[in-house]
C-alpha positions as CSV (number, residue, x, y, z in Angstrom):
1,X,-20.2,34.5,-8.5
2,X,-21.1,30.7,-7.1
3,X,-18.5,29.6,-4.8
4,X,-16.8,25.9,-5.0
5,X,-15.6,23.5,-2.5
6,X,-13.2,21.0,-3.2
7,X,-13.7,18.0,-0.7
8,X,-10.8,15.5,-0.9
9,X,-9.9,12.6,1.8
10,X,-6.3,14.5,1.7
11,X,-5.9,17.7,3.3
12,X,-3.1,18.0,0.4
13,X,-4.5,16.9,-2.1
14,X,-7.1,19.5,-1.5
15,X,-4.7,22.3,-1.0
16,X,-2.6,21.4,-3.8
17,X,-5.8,21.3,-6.1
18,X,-7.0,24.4,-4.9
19,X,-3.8,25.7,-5.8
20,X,-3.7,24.9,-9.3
21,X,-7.5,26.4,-9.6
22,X,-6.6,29.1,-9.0
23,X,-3.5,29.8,-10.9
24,X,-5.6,29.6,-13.8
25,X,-7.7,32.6,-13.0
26,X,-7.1,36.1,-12.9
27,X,-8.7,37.2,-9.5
28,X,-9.6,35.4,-6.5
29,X,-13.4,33.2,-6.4
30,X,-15.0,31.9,-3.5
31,X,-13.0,28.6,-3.6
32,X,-12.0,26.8,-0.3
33,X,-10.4,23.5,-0.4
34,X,-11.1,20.7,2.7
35,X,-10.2,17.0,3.5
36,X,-9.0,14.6,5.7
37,X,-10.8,14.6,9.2
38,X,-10.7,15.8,12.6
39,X,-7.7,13.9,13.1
40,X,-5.7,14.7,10.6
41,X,-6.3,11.6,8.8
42,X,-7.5,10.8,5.6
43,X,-11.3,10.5,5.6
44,X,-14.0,13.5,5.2
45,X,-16.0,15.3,7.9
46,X,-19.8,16.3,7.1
47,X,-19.4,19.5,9.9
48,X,-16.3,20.4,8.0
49,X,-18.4,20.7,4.9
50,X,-21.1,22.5,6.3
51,X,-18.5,25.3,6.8
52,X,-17.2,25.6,3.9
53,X,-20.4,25.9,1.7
54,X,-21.4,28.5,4.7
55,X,-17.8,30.5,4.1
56,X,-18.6,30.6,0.5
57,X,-22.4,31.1,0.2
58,X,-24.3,33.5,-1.8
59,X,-27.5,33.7,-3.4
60,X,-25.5,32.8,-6.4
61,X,-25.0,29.0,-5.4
62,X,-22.3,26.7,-4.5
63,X,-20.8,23.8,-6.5
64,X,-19.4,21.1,-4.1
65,X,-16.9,18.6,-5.9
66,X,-15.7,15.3,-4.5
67,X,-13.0,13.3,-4.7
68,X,-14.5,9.7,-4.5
69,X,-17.1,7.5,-2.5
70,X,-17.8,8.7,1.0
71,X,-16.2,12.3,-0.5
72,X,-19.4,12.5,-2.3
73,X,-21.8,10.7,0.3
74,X,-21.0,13.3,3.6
75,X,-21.8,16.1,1.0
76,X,-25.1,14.9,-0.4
77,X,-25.4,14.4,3.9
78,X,-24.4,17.8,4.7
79,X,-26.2,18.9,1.5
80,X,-29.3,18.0,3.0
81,X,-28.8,19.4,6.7
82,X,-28.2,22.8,4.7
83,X,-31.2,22.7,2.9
84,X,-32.9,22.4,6.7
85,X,-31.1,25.5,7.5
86,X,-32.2,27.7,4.3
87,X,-29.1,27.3,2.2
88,X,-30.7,26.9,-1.3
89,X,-29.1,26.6,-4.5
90,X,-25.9,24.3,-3.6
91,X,-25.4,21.4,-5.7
92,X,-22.8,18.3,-5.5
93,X,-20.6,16.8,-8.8
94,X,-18.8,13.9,-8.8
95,X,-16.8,15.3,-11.4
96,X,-13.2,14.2,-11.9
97,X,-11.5,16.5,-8.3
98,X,-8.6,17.9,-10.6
99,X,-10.3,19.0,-14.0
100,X,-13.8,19.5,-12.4
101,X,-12.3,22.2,-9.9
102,X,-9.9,23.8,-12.7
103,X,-13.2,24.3,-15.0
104,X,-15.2,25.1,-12.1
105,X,-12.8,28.2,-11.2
106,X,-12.5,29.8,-14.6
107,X,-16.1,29.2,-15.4
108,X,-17.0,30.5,-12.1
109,X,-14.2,33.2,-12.8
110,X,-16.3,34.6,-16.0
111,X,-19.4,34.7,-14.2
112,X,-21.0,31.1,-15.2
113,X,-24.1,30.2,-13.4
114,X,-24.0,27.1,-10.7
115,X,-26.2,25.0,-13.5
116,X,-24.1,26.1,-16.1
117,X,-20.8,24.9,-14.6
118,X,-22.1,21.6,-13.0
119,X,-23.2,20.7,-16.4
120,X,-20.0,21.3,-17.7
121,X,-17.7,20.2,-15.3
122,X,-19.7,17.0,-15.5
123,X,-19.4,16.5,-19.4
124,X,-18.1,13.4,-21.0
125,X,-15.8,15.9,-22.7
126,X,-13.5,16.6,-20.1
127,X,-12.9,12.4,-19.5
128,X,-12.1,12.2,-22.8
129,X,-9.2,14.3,-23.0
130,X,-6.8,11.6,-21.4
């Protein structure tokens, strides 16, 4: 099963995202939810990242979503600082946070492969339901 992070500027936001993933799904996924930085404010932290992916890991991949600009930027950063350390298979969406992670968990839930799910998390389907 790929894991997902959810990378938000809010720690809240996050958590409150994660939380709604995950009441869609039957059983717990590798799903962690991070934001704001060091501080406690809102921003993003590229170390912060790196630890997540690393909590959720496996051979299986792990999908990163973002909430919006530098969201996106520190984990394309801490994307590539992985990759230096061996971790292979992790990709980054810029999918909408909310319906990206929701699809990402029950996808990843019925054993959907990281390509499969960043594909479809990333579909012009899921803008147009609104």
């Amino acid at each position: 099963m790929i894991g997902i992070v959810l990378v938000s500027h809010s720690r809240k936001l996050a958590e409150g995202i994660e939380e709604l993933a995950l009441e869609m799904i039957p059983r717990k996924i590798p799903l962690v939810s991070i934001g704001g930085d060091e501080d406690g404010r809102i921003g993003t932290d590229i170390d912060e990242i790196i630890e997540a992916v690393k909590e959720v890991y496996s051979e299986n991949g792990v999908l990163i979503i973002g909430d919006v600009g530098s969201s996106l930027m520190n984990s394309k950063e801490a994307l590539d600082i992985l990759e230096l350390d061996g971790y292979e298979n992790v990709a980054v969406s810029g999918a909408p946070l909310v319906e990206g992670a929701m699809i990402a968990a029950v996808e990843a839930n019925l054993g959907k492969g990281l390509r499969e799910i960043k594909r479809k998390v990333e579909s012009k389907r899921i803008i147009e339901w609104i």
